[in-house]
C-alpha positions in Angstrom: 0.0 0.0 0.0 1.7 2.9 -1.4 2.1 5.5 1.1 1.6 8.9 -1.3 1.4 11.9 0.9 1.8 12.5 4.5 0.6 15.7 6.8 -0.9 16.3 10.0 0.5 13.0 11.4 -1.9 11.1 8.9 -1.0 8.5 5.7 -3.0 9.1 2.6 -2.6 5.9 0.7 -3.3 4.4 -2.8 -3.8 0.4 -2.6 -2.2 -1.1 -5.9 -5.5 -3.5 -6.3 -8.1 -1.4 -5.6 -11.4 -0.2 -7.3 -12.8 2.8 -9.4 -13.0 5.4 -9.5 -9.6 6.8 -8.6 -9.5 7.4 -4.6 -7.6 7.9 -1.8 -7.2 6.4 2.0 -6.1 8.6 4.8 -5.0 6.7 7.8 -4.8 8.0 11.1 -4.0 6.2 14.7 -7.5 4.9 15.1 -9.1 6.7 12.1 -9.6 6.0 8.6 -11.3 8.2 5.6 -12.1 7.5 1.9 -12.1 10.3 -0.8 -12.9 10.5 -3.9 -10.5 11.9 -5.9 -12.7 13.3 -8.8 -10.0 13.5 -11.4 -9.0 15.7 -13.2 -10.7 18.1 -11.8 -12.0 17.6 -8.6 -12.6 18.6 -6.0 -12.5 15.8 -3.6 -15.7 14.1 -2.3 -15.9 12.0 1.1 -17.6 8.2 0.2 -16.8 7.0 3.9 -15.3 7.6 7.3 -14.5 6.1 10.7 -12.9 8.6 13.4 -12.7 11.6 12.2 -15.2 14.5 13.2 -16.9 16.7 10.3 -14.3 19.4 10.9 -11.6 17.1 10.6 -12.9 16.1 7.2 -13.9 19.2 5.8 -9.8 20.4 6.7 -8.7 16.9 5.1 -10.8 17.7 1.7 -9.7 20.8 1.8 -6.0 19.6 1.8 -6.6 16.9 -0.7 -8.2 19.3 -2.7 -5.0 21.6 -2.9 -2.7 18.3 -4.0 -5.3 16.9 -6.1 -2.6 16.9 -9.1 -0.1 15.1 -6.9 -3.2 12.7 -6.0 -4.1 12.4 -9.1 -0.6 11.4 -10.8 -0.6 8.4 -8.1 -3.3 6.6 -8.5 -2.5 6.6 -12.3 1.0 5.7 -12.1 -0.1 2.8 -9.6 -3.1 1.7 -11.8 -1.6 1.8 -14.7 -1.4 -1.9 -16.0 -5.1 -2.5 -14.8 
């Protein structure tokens, strides 16, 4: 599970064998969060969460949002033989 960004003491991950449409996991101590990454374009949409409190979330879409290029790029270059 391809680690591809870090902040705020959190992991936002790609898994290689994972499903559309192109998303992204971020991983806390005893948290977890889905987004939809909504490329191109965006912005990011939440599909699911465990842990984390509406503000949290809005401040993690809003920082997803801002790397959504970066985001983007990674779950590409990690799906790209499927």
């Amino acid at each position: 599970m391809p680690t591809v960004m870090r902040f705020d003491g959190l992991r936002v991950v790609v898994y290689p064998n994972d499903h559309l449409p192109g998303h992204v996991h971020v991983i806390g101590a005893d948290c977890e969060a889905v987004f939809e990454l909504n490329c191109p374009k965006g912005p990011v949409t939440l599909r699911e969460s465990y842990g984390f409190t509406t503000w949290q979330l809005r401040g993690l879409a809003e920082q997803l949002t801002e790397s959504l290029s970066l985001l983007c790029d990674a779950w590409e270059s990690i799906h790209e033989s499927d």
